[in-house]
C-alpha positions as CSV (number, residue, x, y, z in Angstrom):
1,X,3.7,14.6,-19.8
2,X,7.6,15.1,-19.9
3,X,7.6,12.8,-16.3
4,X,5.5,10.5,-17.4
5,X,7.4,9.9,-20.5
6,X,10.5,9.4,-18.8
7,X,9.5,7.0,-16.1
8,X,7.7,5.4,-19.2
9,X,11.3,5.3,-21.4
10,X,13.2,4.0,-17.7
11,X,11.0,1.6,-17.5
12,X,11.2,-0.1,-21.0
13,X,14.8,-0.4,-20.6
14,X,14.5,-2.4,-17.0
15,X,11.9,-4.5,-19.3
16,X,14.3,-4.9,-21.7
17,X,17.2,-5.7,-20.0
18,X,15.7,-8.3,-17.9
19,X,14.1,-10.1,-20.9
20,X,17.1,-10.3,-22.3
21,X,18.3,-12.4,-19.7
22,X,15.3,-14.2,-20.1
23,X,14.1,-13.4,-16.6
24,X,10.8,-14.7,-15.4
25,X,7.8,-12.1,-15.0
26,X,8.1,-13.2,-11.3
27,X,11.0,-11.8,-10.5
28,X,11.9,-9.2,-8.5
29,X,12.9,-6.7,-11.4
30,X,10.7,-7.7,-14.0
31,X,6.9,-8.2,-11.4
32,X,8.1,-4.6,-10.0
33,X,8.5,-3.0,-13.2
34,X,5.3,-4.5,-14.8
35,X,3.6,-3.2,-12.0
36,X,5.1,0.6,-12.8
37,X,4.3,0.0,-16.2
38,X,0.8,0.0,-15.8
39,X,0.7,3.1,-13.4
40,X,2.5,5.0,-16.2
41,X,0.5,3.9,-19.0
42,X,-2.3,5.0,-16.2
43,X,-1.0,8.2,-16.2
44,X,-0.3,9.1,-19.8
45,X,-4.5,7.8,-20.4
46,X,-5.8,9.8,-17.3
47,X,-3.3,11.9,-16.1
48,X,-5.0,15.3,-16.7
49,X,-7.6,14.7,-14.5
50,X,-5.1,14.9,-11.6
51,X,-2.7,17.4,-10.3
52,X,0.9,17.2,-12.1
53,X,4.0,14.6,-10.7
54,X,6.4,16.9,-8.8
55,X,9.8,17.2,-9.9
56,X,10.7,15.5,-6.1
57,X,8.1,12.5,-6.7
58,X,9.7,11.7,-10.1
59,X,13.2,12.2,-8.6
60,X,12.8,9.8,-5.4
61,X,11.2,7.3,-7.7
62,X,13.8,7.3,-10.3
63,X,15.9,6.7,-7.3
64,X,13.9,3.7,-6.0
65,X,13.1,1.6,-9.2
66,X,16.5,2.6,-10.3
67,X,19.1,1.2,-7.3
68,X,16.8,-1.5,-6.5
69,X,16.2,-2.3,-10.5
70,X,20.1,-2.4,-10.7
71,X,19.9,-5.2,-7.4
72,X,17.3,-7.3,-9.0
73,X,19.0,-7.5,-12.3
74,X,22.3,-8.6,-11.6
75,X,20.7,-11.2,-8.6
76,X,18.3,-12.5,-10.8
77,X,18.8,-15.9,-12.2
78,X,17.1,-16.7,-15.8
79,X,15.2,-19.6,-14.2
80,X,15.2,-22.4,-11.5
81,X,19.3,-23.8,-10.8
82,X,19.5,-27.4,-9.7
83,X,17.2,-30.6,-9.6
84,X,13.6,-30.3,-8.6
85,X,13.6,-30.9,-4.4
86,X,12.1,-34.1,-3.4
87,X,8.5,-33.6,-2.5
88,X,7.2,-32.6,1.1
89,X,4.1,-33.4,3.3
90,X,3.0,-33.3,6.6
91,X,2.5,-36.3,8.5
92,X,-0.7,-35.6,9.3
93,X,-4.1,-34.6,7.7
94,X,-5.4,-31.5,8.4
95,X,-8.8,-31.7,6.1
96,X,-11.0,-31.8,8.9
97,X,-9.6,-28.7,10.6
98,X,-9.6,-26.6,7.5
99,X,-13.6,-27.5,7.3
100,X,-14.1,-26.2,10.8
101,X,-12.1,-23.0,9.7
102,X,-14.9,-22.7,6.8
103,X,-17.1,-23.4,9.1
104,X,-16.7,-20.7,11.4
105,X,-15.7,-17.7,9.0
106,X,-18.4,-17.8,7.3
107,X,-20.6,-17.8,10.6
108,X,-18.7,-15.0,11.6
109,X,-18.9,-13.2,8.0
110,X,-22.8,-13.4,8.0
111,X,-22.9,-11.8,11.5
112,X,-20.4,-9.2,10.5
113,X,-22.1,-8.7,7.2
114,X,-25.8,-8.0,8.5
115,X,-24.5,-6.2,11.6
116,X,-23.6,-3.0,10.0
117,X,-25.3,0.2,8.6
118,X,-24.8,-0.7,4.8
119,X,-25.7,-3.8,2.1
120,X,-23.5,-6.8,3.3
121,X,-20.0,-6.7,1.4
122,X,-20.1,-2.9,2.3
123,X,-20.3,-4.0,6.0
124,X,-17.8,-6.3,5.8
125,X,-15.0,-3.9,4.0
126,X,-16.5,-1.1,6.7
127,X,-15.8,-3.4,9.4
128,X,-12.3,-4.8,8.4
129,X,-11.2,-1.1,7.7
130,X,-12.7,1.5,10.4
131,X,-13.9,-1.1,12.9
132,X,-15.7,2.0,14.5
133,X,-17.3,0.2,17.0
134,X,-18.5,-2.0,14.1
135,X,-18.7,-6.2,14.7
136,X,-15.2,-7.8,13.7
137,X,-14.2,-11.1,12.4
138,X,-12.4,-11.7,15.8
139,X,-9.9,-14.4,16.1
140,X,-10.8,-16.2,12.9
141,X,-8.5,-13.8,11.2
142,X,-6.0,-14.8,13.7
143,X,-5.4,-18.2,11.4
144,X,-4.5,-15.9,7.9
145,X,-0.8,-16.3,8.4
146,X,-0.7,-20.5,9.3
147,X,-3.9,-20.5,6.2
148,X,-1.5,-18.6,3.5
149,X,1.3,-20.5,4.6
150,X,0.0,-23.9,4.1
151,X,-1.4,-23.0,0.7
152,X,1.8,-22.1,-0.6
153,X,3.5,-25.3,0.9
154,X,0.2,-27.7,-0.3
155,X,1.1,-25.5,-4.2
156,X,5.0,-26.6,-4.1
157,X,4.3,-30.2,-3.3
158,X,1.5,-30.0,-5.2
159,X,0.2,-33.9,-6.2
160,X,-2.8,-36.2,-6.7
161,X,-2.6,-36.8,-3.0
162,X,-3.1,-33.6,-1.2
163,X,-5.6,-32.0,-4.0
164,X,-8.1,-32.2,-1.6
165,X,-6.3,-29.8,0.6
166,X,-5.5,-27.5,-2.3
167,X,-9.1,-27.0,-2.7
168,X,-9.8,-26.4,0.8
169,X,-7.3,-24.1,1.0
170,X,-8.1,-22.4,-2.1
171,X,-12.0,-21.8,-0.8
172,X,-10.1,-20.1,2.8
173,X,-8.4,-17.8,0.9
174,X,-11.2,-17.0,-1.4
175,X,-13.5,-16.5,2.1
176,X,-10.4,-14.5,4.2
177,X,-10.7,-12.0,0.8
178,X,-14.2,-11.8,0.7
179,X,-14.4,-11.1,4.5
180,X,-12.4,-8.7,4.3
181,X,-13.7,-7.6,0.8
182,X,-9.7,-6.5,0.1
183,X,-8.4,-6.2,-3.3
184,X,-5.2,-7.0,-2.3
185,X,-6.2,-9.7,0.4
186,X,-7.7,-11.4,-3.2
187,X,-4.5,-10.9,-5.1
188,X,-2.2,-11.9,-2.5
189,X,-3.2,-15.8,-3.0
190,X,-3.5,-15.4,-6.5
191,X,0.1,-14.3,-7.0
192,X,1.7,-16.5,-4.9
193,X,0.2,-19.5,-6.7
194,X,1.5,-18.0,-10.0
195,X,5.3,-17.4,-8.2
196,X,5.0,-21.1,-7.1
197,X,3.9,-22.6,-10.3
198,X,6.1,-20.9,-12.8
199,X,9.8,-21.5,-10.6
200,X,8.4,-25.4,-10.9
201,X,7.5,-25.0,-14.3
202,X,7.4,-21.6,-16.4
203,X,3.4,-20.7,-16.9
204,X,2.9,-20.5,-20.9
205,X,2.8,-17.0,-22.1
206,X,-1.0,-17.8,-23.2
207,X,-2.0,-18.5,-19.7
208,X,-0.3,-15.5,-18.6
209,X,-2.3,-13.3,-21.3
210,X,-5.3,-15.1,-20.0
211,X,-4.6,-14.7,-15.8
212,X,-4.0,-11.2,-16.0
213,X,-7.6,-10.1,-17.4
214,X,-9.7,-12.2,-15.2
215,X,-7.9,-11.2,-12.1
216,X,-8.4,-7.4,-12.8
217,X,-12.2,-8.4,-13.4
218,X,-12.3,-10.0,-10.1
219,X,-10.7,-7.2,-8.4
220,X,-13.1,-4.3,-10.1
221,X,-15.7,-6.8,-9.1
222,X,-15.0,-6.7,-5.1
223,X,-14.8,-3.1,-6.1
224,X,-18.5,-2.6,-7.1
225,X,-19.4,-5.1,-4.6
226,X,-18.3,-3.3,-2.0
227,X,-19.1,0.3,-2.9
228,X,-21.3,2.1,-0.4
229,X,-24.7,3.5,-1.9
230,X,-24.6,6.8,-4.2
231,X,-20.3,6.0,-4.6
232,X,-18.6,6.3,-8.0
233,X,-17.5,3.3,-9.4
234,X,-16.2,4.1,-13.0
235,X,-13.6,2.0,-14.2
236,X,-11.5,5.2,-15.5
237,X,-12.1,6.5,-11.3
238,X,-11.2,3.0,-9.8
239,X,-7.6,3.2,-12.3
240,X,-7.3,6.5,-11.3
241,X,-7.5,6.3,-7.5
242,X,-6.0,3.1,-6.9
243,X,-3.2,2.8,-9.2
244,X,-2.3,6.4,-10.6
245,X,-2.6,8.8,-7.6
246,X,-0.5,7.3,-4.8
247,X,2.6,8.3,-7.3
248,X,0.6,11.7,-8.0
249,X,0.2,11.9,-3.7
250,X,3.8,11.3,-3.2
251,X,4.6,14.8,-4.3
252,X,1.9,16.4,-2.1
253,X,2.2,14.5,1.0
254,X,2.5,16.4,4.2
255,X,6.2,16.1,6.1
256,X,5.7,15.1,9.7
257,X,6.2,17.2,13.1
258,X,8.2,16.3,15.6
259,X,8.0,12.4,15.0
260,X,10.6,10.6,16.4
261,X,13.6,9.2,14.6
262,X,12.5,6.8,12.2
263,X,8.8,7.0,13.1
264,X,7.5,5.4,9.8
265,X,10.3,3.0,8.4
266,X,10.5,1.1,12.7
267,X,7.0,1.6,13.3
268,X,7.0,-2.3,14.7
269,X,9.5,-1.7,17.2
270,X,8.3,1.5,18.5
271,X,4.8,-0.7,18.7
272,X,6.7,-3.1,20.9
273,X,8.6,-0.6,22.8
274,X,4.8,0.9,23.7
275,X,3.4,-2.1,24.9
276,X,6.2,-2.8,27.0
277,X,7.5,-0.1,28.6
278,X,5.0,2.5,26.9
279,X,5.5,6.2,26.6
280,X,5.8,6.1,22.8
281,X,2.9,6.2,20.6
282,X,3.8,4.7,17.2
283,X,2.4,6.5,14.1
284,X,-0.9,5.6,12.9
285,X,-1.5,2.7,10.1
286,X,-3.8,4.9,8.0
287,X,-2.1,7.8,7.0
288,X,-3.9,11.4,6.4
289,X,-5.3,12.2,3.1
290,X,-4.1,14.2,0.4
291,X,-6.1,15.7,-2.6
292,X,-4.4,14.8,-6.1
293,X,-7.3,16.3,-6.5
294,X,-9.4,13.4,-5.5
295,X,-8.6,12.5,-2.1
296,X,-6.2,9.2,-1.1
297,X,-4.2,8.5,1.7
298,X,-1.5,6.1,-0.1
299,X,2.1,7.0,-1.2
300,X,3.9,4.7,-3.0
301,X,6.5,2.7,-1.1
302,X,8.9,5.2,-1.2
303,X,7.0,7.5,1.4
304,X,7.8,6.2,4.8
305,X,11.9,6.1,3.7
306,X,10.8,9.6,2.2
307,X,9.3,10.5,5.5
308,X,11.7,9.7,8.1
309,X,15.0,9.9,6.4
310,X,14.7,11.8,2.9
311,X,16.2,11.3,-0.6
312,X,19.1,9.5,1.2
313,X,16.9,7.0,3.0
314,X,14.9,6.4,0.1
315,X,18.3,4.9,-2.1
316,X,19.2,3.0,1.7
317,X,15.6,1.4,1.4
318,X,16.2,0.7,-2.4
319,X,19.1,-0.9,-1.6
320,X,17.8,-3.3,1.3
321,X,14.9,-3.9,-1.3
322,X,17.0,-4.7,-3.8
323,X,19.3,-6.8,-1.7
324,X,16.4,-8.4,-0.1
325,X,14.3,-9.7,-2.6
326,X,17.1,-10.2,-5.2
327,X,18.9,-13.1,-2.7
328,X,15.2,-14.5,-1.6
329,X,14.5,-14.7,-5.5
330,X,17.4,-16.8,-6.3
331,X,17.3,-18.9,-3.1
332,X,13.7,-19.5,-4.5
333,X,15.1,-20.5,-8.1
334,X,17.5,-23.0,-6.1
335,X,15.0,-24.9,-5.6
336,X,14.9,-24.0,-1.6
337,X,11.1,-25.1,-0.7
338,X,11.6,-22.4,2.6
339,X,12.8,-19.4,0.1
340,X,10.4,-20.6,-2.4
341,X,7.4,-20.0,0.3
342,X,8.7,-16.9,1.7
343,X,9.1,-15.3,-2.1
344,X,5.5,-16.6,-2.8
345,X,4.1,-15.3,0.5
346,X,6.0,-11.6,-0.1
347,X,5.9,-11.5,-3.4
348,X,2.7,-8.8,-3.2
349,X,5.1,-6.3,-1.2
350,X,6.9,-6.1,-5.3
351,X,4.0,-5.5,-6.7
352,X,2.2,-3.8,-4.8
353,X,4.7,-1.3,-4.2
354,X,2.8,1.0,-6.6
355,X,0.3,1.8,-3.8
356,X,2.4,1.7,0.0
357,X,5.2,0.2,1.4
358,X,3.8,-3.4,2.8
359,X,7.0,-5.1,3.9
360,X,7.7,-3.2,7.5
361,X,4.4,-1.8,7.8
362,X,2.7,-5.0,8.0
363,X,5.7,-6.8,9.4
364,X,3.8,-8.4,12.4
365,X,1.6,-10.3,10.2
366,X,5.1,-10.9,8.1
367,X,6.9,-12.5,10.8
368,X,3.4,-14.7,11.4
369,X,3.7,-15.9,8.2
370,X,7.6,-16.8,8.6
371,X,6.9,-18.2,11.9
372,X,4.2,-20.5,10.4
373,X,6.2,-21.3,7.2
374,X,9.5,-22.3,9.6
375,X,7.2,-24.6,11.4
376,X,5.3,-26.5,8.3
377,X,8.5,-26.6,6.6
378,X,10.3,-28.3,9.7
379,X,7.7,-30.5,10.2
380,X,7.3,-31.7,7.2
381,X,9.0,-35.5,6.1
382,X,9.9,-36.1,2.3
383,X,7.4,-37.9,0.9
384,X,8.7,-41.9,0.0
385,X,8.0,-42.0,-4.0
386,X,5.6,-44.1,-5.4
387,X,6.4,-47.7,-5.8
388,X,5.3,-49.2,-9.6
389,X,4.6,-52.9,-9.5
390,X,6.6,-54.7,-12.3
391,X,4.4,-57.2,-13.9
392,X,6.0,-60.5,-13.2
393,X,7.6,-62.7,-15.9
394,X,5.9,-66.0,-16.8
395,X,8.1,-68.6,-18.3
């Protein structure tokens, strides 16, 4: 209780300080410390049903949310700085495309769906997780990158003109999450829409209070939809395990043998060095399980600086976090359309940093994204603005 209450009192003071310099909830500092909020308030409801937070799990975090609180404050800006950019669009239309897209996912999600051993959404998280021989989605998933990346840019320009799009694109992302039957696959569009929309114009408090309900229905939702037959799906289980533990885990996890230098935190480029000259086996994506004492396999973001490098590589990776995300942030609140996507497209690693360390783990599908936002924004032409007729004077 004595851990808890301390992350809980740290916390409150990040929380304060940043609101009083007025910072948006979508910033860096105060999205991250929400988000450790609730796995504290988690823990102080449910945390005797799991094993205690070691001394060394609170430590390293204190370090984390600490150094890279410390970045994100003083980057921060209170809100956007400048005049609204012009707005963008491609000089093309692309409706007819996205249909195709729908098109084919959701042929592909009915033949992954009724291929498997279990009810239909069960398949399709089986198959997007294990893939143990199991039908895939194939090269439709391929297009998740270019898909997210047009959404965001369709959300900053947003206009009577391309609503069209902004629906189609809102029904991909809905059918990439449900294919994959991913919480976080289901948040990732959600949040981004909500970065975009409040650095062009704050979202009301009210429709705040109202967002944050309905998307934790929709998530326990996909939850129960895809639970496998005789699994537990209580609500206090589903806090527990997916919010509370992987801080509880970090504390228990097991230290690795003989991996080479920096196994975890370069796992991409000892993927690259493998394909092309080979000899290297980079360390598996899924890591083993631990029993808190229900079993998970997640850490926290801290783990794989934890992992490869110790208490000192967890403050480095605090500090490139910090840095990082503190400069992207207020590039974002400049008004920079480019910064503004890429904030919106990695704004889940913040968050989600609670459960695993998503920025250079998933950096392939990262640099995707960037490739496909570079492109869209350079291709894009500002768009002329609309001409009013003047009514014409009769003498």
């Amino acid at each position: 209780m004595l851990h808890l209450s301390i992350g809980t009192f740290v916390i409150v003071a990040f929380l304060a300080a940043g609101s009083a310099r007025r910072l948006s909830p979508f910033s860096p500092l105060m999205l991250g410390a929400l988000a450790w909020l609730g796995v504290f308030a988690c823990g102080l409801v449910l945390g005797d049903r799991f094993y205690p937070i070691t001394d060394r799990a609170l430590a390293l975090w204190l370090a984390w949310f600490v150094v890279s609180g410390l970045f994100h404050l003083f980057l921060a800006g209170p809100g956007p700085m400048g005049d609204p950019a012009p707005e963008r669009s491609l000089p093309f239309d692309y409706s007819l495309p996205l249909l195709l897209l729908v098109a084919w996912l959701l042929f592909k999600m009915r033949q992954v769906g009724l291929a498997g051993p279990a009810e239909f959404f069960s398949n399709l998280r089986l198959s997007s997780t294990e893939n143990a021989g199991l039908e895939s989605l194939g090269p439709v998933a391929r297009f998740y990158p270019l898909v997210f990346a047009l959404f965001l840019f369709e959300h900053i320009n947003a206009c009577g003109a391309n609503r069209r799009r902004r629906l189609l694109l809102w029904g991909l992302m809905s059918l990439f999450a449900l294919a994959t039957m991913g919480k976080l696959t289901a948040l990732t569009p959600i949040l981004g829409w909500a970065v975009v929309r409040d650095v062009r114009a704050r979202l009301p408090l009210r429709r705040l209070l109202l967002l944050v309900p309905a998307v934790f229905a929709l998530l326990f939702a996909l939850h129960l939809a895809r639970a496998l037959v005789g699994e537990q799906v209580a609500l206090a289980r589903f806090l527990g395990v997916y919010v509370y533990s992987p801080l509880v885990a970090l504390g228990y996890m097991a230290s690795p043998v003989d991996s080479p230098f920096g196994a975890h935190v370069f796992r991409f480029a000892y993927v690259m060095w493998d394909a092309v000259i080979g000899g290297v086996s980079p360390v598996p994506v899924v890591q083993p399980y631990v029993a808190v004492p229900l079993l998970t396999n997640v850490y926290t973001v801290i783990q794989p600086f934890a992992l490869d490098f110790g208490a000192t590589g967890v403050v480095l990776g605090a500090v490139f976090y910090g840095l990082f995300f503190g400069l992207l942030h207020r590039a974002a609140l400049a008004r920079r359309q480019l910064a503004l996507m890429l904030y919106g497209g990695l704004s889940m690693v913040v968050f989600g940093q609670f459960i695993g360390e998503f920025l250079f783990t998933m950096l392939s599908g990262h640099l995707q994204f960037l490739l496909a936002a570079v492109v869209i924004h350079g291709l894009a032409r500002e768009t002329p603005p609309a001409v009013v007729p003047q009514r014409r004077e009769v003498s």
